[in-house]
N, C-alpha and C positions, 0 to 999 in steps of 0.2 A: 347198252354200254355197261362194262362191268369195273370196276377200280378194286385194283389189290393194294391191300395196305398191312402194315404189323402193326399199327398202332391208328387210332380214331383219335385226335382230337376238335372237343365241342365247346366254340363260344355257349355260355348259358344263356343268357336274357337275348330272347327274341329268335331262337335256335331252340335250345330245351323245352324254358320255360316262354308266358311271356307275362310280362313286367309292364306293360306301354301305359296300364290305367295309373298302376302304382308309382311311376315315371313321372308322369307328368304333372300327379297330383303335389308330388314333393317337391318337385323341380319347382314348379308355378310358387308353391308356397315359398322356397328357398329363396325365389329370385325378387318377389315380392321383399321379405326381411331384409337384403343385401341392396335395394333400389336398382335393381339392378333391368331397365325396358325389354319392351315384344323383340324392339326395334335393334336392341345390343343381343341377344338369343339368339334372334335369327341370324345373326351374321356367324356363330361361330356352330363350327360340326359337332353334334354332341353322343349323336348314336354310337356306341362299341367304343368309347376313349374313357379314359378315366377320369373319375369325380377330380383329383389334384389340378389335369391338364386342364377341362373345362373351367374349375375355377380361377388358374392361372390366367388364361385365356380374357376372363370378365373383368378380374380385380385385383387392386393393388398387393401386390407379393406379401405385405406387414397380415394381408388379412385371410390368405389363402388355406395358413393353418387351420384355425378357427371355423373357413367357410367347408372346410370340407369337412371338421368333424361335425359340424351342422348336419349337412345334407344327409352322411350317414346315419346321425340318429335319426334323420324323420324316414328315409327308407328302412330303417330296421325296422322301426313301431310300425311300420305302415303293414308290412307283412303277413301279419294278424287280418287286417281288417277286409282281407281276400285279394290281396293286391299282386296275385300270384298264381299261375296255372299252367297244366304241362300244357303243351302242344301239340297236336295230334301226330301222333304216331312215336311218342318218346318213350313212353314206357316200354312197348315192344320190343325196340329198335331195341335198345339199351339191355335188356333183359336177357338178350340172344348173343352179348357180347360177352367174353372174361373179363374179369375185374381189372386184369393187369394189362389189358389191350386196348383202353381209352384214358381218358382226361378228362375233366371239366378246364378250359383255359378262358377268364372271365376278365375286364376290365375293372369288374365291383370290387371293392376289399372283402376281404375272406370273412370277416364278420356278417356283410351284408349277403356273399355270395353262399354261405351255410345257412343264413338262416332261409333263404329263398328258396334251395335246396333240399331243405330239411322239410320247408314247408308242404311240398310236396311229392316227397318220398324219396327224393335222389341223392345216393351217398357213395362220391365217386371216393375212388382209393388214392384216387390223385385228382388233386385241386391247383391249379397253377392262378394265384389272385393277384390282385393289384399289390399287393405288400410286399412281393416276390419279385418283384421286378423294378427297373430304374427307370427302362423305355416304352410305353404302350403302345398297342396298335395305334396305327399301321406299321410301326417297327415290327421287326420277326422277332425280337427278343422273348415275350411270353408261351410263344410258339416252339422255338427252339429250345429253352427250360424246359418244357413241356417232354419236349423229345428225348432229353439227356433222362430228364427225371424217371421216365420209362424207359431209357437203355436202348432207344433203338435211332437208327440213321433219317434224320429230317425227308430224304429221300423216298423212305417206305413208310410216311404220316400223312393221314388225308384231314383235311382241316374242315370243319362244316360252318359255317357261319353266314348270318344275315346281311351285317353290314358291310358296306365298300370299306371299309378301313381295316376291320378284320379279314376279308379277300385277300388283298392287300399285303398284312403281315405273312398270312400262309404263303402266296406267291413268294414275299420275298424270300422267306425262311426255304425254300426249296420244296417248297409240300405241293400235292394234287388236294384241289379245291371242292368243296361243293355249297354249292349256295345254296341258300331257303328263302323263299320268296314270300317271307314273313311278316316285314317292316319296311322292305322297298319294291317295288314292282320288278320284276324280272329283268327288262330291259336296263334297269340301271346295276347290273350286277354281272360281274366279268368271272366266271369261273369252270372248271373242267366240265361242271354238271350244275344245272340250274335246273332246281323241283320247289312245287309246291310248301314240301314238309315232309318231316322226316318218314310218316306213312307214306311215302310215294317211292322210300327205298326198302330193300330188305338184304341182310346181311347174315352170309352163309361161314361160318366158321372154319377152317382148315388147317393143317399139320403149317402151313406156311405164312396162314394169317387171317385174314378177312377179305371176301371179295362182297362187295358192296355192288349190288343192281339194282336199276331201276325196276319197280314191280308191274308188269305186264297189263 
């Protein structure tokens, strides 16, 4: 199966990079400070949404401010402490592309999303973060920004992502999909192309854009 596109946009965390030790450590600590149980976490989706909505979601509005610039300080500090790694086959993938024919499109705020980035070599030309947006996945808003921002028609952007929520956005924003079977098992993930990780594609450059194949 081959996918033409003009433009690549990539959720980061759990797509690029992954994040899941550094997640959890800060998340657990966060939820522990705000009392917040196993048993109230598990009830709410927290993969690929952003830190505002999850805390929305937990607690009372007066506190939401406060809680989210929480969490983003202990994910920032965290970053250092190795809480961050690419994903097999990102570097490549990424390297074989023009600067101006992807995105990074991330849920994390831009402060967290650079340093995560930074930490591990990757300096997209365009960064689409939670601060840039009013609606998060699964809305197509960050997705569509994404698109404008790069000039080109949601129609010729292929969206890569782990989570069902960011699937989700891309379908609705009018994009062709691909999943990574990173953070959730294959079968819970609805997209054009379902792969391991990003080494399971390779992407051939042309006068018309990128064709993206599965590698043999």
């Amino acid at each position: 199966m081959t996918i033409h596109a003009q433009a690549l946009l990539f959720d980061n965390d759990g797509t690029l990079v992954s994040s899941l030790a550094s997640v959890n450590r800060c998340w657990t600590r966060w939820a522990v400070e705000y009392g917040i149980t196993a048993e109230q976490f598990g009830r709410v989706e927290l993969h690929g949404r952003p830190a505002a909505e999850i805390a929305a979601d937990l607690l009372p509005a007066r506190v939401v401010p406060e809680a989210v610039a929480r969490i983003e300080e202990l994910e920032v500090e965290d970053v250092p402490d190795g809480g961050v790694e690419l994903l097999p086959g990102t570097g490549d993938f990424l390297a074989a592309l023009p600067a101006e024919r992807w995105a990074v499109v991330t849920s994390a705020t831009r402060r967290l999303a650079e340093a995560r980035l930074e930490a591990v070599g990757i300096r997209p030309k365009t960064l689409i973060a939670a601060d840039d947006i009013t609606r998060g996945k699964p809305d197509p808003e960050p997705y569509l920004l994404a698109a404008r921002t790069l000039g080109v028609d949601p129609a010729h952007c292929v969206v890569f992502e782990d989570a069902p929520a960011g699937l989700q956005a891309g379908r609705a924003a009018g994009m062709a999909t691909v999943a990574l079977a990173t953070t959730h098992r294959a079968h819970e993930l609805t997209a054009d192309l379902v792969v391991d990780d990003l080494s399971a594609l390779s992407a051939l450059v042309t006068d018309g854009g990128v064709e993206i194949s599965v590698r043999p």
